[in-house]
N, C-alpha and C positions, 0 to 999 in steps of 0.2 A: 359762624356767628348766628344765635340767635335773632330775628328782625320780628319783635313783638308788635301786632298788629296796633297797637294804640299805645302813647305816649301819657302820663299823668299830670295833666293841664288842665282839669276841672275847674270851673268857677265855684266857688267857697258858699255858695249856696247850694240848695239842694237841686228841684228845679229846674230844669231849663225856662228863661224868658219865653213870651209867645212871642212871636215875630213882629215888628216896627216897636217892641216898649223896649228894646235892648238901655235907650238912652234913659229910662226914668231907672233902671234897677239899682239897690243901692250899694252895689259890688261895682256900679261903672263912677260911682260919686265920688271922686276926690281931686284934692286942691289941683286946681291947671296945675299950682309952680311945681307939683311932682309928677309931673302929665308935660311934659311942654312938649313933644313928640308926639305924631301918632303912633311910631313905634319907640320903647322904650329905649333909652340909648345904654340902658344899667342890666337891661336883662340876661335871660339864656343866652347862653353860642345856642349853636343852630345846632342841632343833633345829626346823629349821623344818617337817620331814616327819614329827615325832614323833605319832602318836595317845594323848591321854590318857587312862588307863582305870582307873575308880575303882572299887577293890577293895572287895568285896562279902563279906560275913559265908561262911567257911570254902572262901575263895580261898588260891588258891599257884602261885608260879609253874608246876608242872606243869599242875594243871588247867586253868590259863587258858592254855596252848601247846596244850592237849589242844585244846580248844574255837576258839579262836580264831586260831592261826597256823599258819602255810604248814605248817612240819616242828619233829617231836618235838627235832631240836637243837636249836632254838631255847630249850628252856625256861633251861638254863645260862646263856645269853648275855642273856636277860630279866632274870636273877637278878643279874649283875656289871654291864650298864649300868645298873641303878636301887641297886648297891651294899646290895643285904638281905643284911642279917645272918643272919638267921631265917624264913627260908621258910615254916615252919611256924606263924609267928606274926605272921603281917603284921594289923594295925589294919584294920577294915572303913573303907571313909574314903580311904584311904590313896591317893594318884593314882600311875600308874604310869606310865613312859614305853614307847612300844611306837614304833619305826622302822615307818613305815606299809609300807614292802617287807616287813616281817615278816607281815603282817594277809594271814589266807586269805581270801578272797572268791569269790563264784561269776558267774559272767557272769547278765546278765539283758537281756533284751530290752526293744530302746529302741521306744516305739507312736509311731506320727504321729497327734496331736493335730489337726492339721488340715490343708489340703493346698489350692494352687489350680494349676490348669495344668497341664501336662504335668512331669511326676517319675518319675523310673526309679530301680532299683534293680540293684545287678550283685556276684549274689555267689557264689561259685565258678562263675565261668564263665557262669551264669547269667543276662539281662534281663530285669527284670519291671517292670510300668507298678506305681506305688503308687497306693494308694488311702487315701482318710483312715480311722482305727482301725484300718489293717497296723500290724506290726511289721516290725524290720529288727535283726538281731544284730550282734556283732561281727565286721568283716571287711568290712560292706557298704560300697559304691561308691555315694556317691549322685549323681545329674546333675537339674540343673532346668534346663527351657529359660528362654525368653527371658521369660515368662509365668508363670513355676513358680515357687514357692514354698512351704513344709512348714513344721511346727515341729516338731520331737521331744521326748518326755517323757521325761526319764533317771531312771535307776534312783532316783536322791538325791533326786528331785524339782526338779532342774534343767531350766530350758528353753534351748532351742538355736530360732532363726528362722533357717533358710535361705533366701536371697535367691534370684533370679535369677540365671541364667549362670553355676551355681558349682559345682562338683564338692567331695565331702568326704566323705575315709573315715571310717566307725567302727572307732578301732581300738582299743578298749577303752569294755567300757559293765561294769563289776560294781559288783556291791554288797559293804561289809564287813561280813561278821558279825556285828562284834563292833558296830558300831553301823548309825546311820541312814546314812552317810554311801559316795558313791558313788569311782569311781577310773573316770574318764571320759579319754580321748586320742580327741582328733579329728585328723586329718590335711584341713587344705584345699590343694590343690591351685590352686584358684583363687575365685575371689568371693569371698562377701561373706556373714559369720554373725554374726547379734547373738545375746549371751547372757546369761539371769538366773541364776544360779549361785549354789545355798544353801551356808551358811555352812560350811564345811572344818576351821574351825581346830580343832574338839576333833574330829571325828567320823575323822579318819583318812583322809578325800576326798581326792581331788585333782582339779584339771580343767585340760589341758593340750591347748590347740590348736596342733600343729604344721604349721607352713607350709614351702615352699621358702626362705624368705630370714630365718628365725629361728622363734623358740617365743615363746610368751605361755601363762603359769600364772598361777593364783589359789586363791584360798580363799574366796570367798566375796562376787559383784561383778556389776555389770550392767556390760556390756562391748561394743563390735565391733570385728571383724577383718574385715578385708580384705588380698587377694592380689592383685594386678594389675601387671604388668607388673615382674619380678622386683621388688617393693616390697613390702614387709608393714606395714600401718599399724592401727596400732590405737589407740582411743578408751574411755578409763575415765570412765561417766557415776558412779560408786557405786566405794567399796571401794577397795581396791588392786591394780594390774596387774603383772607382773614381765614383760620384753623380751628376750630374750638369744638372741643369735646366735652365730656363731665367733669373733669381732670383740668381744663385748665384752656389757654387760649395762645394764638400765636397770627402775627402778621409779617407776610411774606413779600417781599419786594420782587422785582425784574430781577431775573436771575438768578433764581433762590428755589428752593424747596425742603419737606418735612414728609418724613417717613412715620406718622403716627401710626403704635399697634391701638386696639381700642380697650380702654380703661387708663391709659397711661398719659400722664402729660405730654403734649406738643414738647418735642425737644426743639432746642436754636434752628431757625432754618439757617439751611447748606447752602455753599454755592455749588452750581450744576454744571457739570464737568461743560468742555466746550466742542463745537460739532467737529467730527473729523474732518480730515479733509480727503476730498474726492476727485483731486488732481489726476492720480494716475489710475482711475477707472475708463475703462474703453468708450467710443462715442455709440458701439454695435456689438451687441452678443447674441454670438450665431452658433452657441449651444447649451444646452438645459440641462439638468440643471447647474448650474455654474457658483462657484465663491472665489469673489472676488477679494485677493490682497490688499489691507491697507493701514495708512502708517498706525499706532500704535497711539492711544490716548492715555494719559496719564493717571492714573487710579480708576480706571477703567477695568472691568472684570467678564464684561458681556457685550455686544453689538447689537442693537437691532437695525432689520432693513425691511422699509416699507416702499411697499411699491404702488402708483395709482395711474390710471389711463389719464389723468388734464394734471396740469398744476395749481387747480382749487383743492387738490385732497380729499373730494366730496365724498369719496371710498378708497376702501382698503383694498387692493386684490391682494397683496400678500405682506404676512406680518412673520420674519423670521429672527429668534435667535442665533447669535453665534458667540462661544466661548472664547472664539479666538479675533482677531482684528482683520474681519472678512464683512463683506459685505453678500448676502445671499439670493440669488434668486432661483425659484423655484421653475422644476418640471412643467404645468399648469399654469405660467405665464403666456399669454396669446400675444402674437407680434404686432407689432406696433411703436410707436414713438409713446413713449412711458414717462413719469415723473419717478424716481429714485430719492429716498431720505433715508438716512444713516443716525443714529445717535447711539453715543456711548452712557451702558450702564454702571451705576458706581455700586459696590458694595453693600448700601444698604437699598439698593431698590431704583434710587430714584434717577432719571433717564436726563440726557443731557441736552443742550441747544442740539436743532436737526441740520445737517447739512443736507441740501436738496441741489439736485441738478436734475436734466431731461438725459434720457438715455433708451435708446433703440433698441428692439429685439428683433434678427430676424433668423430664425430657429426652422422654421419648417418651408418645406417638404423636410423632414429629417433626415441627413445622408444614409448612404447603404452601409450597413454592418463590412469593411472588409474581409475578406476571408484568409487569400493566399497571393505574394507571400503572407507570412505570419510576423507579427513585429518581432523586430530586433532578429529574424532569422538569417541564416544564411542559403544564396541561390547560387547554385551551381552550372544550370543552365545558361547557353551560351545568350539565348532570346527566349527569358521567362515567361510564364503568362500569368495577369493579372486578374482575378477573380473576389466578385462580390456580392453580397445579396441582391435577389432581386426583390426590385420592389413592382408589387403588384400594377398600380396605375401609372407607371415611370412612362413619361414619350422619349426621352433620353437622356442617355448620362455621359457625365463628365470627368477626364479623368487625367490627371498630372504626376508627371514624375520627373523627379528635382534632384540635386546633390546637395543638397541644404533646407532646413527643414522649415524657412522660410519661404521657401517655393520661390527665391530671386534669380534661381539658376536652374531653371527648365529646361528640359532635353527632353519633352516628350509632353502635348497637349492636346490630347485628336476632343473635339467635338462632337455630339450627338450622335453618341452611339449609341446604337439599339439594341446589342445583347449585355450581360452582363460579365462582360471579361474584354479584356485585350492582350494580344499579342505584339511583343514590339517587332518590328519586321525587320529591325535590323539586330546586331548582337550588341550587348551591354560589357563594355569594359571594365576591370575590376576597382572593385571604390565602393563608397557606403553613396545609397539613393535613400530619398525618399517619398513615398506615392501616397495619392488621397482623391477621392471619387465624391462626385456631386449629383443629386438627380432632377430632374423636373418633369413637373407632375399637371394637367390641366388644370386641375381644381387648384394649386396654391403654386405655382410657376415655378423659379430657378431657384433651391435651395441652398445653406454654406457645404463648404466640405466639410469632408469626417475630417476627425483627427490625423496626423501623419504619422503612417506607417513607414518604422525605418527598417531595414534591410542592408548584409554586406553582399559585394560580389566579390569573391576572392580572386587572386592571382590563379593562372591555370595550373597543373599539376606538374610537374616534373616529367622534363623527357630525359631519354635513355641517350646516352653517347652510342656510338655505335660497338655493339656487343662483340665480348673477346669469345672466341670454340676453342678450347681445347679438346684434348683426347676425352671426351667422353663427359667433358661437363660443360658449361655455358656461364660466362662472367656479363653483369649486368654493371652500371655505375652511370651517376647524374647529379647535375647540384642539389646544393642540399639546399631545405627549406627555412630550417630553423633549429636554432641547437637542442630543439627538446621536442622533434619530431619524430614520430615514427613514420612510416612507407609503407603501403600497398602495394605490391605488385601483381598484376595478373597476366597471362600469358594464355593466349587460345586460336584456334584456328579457324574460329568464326569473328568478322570483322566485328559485330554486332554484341560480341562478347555474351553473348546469355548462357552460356555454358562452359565458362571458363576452364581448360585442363590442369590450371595451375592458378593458385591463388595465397600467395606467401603476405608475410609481414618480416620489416626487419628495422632495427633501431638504427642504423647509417645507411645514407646513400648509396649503398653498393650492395650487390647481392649475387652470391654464387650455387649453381645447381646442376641439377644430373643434365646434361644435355638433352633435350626433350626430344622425341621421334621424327626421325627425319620430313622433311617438309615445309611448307611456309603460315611461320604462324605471327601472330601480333601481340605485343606488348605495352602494355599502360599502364602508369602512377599516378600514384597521390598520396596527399599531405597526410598525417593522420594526428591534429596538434588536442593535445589535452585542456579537454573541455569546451572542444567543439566540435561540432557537428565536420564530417570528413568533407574534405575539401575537392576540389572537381579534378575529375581524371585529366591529366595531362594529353596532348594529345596522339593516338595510337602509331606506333610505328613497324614497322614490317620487319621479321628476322625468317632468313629461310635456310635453314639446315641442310644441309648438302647429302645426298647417298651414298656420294661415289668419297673415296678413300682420301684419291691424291687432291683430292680438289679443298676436301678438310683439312689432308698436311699442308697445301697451301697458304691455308688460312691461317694456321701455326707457327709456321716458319719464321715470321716475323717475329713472332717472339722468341722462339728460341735463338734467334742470332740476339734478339738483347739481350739476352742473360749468357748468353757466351762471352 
């Protein structure tokens, strides 16, 4: 909306009266019986930029020109747009209309209430970085980077939240004399400003944010704009917003918005999708960066999530897209008890009611990288060891291991260890585990754990029933594992097997071979299952071959009486 600083309420003379002859002029002379008011009861509605000012015991229109407007002409022109009769005898009570371009006012300076990131200032020619409790006058240039974010306190007691990536002039911050009420023009250039804007309609205020691609004014409304890519779109959460470009004009109610590109008429404003909701977001996230799941909003296309240290929103710490129905927070989040807001974007741009709640980070010390096991591997090891990064300034870490990967069924939780590994000191039964390590550190104390690493321990390997000799060869057989295994076997006459004399494979439980060299040797199995890693040797058992002759037929014998 255009707000033309003066209204066309001239007296039909040329002229201005000189002050006390208002009553001889002959533009004040006519019949009482069309006069019987001192304000006309047939005239104007009140305009929309009028300030109303209620006349105070031994008021008149000069005094109150004297006091409260631009120029001493004015008082004539005060006197015939509100149609007084009697200047001298106006009713205390009495409401007056005053055209707000009439109203003197003095600039005042707008303070940054609070500040994050990088923010500059540019004003005659001038750059300066801001800092939170500066000021910034009329005229200023502001820029935030990619990080940056301000809020400014206006003269009316208005707030203004500047976004990230946004450039916006102050081109008017004053205050009206005659009351509370401020006369605020912002020029954005580009990004993104939400604003809470006290009420206008008596005080004479006004607040007009001018873009490239149209104006948006009010009176009195929680509101954002945004500039992006010659488009101006705006969103009215409170009050009413008024749209107008070269093209044409549009007024926006509570819960509505208009995606104008510039040159094009104001289409109908939209209604604005509604906030998600944030029932199933956690009360604590204890790792970075995180997107979090959520339900699903209805012609919705986009997420944003913003996150702020209080619940005034004075700043941004982080402003994230997401294409999917997540809510985002970022790496570069510092811990703490945080504000969280969520709003769904619709298709053509414009952003929806915010759902806000408080929500906890506590992220660092950041756990140690695990090493070994390795996820999802397989440990064959009777009593594995556990190994993971060190961290440099760790006083000691923490480490659990679970059969479920909620960690409700612990079987292992030492304390304050000092190196970076553990050994369990007893042996691990076969089953799927899962482990995860914590550290703390002086400077930021007891951090969450890593992620849980899962792990199987498999069943042990097959042992050997006790082996058939015949004449010159050696019969092996044991349960089997599974129908689609194959067998290891190895045979050696060092317990410790690292030089195994015999090393076969065989597709069944059973295996026969040249009788190996007289003496005592050992043998062990294992699984060999398709497409996984070989499962743990079974445990070793002792076969000792005999020298002497008879003591082999011996061993024979038995079977040949069963096949007789």
């Amino acid at each position: 909306m255009q707000l033309h600083d003066t209204l066309d309420a001239r007296p039909s003379r040329g002229e201005s009266p000189r002050p006390g002859t208002a009553r001889f002029q002959p533009w004040l002379r006519r019949p009482l019986a069309a006069l019987a008011l001192f304000l006309g009861a047939a005239g104007p509605s009140i305009a929309a930029d009028d300030y109303i000012y209620v006349v105070q015991a031994g008021d008149s229109p000069w005094n109150i020109t004297t006091r409260y407007l631009k120029s001493i002409n004015h008082w004539p022109q005060l006197q015939q747009y509100n149609r007084i009769i009697n200047p001298e005898a106006i009713p205390p009570g009495t409401p007056l209309r005053i055209p707000v371009g009439w109203l003197r006012s003095r600039g005042r300076p707008v303070r940054i209430t609070d500040l994050q990131g990088q923010v500059e200032v540019l004003n005659r020619g001038v750059v300066q970085m801001l800092e939170r409790g500066m000021t910034i006058v009329e005229g200023s240039l502001l820029r935030t980077g990619a990080n940056g974010s301000l809020t400014l306190q206006l003269p009316d007691g208005s707030r203004s939240l500047v976004g990230p990536d946004t450039e916006l002039r102050l081109s008017t911050a004053r205050k009206v004399e005659a009351s509370s009420g401020g006369q605020i023009k912002m020029e954005l250039l580009r990004g993104y400003v939400e604003n809470k804007v006290t009420d206008k309609r008596k005080s004479g205020g006004r607040f007009v944010i001018d873009t490239p691609s149209g104006v948006t004014a009010v009176r009195g409304t929680r509101f954002r704009v945004t500039e992006a890519n010659h488009v101006l779109r705006t969103e009215t959460l409170e009050g009413e917003v008024e749209l107008s470009n070269r093209a044409g004009r549009r007024i926006m109610k509570a819960g509505t918005g208009i995606s104008a590109p510039a040159g094009q008429p104001p289409g109908a404003a939209q209604a604005l999708l509604p906030a998600p909701r944030l029932d199933a977001l956690p009360e604590r996230i204890d790792r970075l960066p995180v997107s979090l799941e959520l339900p699903a909003v209805a012609g919705a296309v986009r997420y944003r999530t913003q996150f702020a240290p209080d619940a005034g929103f004075s700043v941004i710490e982080s402003d994230q897209l997401a294409s999917r129905p997540q809510a985002r927070a970022p790496a570069e989040l510092p811990d703490g008890v945080h504000r969280i807001r969520v709003r769904a974007v619709a298709e053509n741009g414009l952003e929806g009611f915010d759902a806000e709640r408080s929500i906890v980070i506590d992220a660092r010390p950041e756990p140690p990288f695990p090493s070994q096991p390795a996820p999802d591997s397989v440990v064959t090891d009777d009593a594995p060891t556990f190994r993971w990064a060190k961290v440099a300034d760790a006083t000691r870490y923490h480490f659990q291991l679970a059969t479920d990967a909620g960690f409700q069924q612990r079987i292992a939780e030492p304390d304050g260890l000092t190196e970076a590994q553990f050994t369990l000191p007893d042996g691990l039964a076969p089953g799927a585990y899962f482990w995860r390590v914590a550290v703390t550190t002086a400077a930021e104390g007891r951090g969450p754990f890593s992620d849980p690493q899962g792990f199987r321990r498999p069943p042990p390997g097959p042992q050997a029933e006790p082996p058939r000799l015949g004449v010159g060869g050696l019969e092996l057989r044991w349960r089997a594992s599974g129908a689609d295994h194959r067998y290891q076997v190895q045979l050696s006459t060092d317990l410790a097997f690292a030089t195994p004399e015999h090393d076969l494979q065989t597709d069944s439980p059973a295996l026969s071979m040249d009788a190996p060299a007289p003496g005592v040797h050992h043998v062990r199995i294992r699984s060999l299952e398709p497409g996984n890693p070989p499962g743990p040797w079974g445990k070793p058992q002792q076969i000792e071959i005999p020298r002497d002759y008879w003591k082999t037929l011996l061993l024979v014998l038995p079977a040949l009486f069963f096949v007789l």
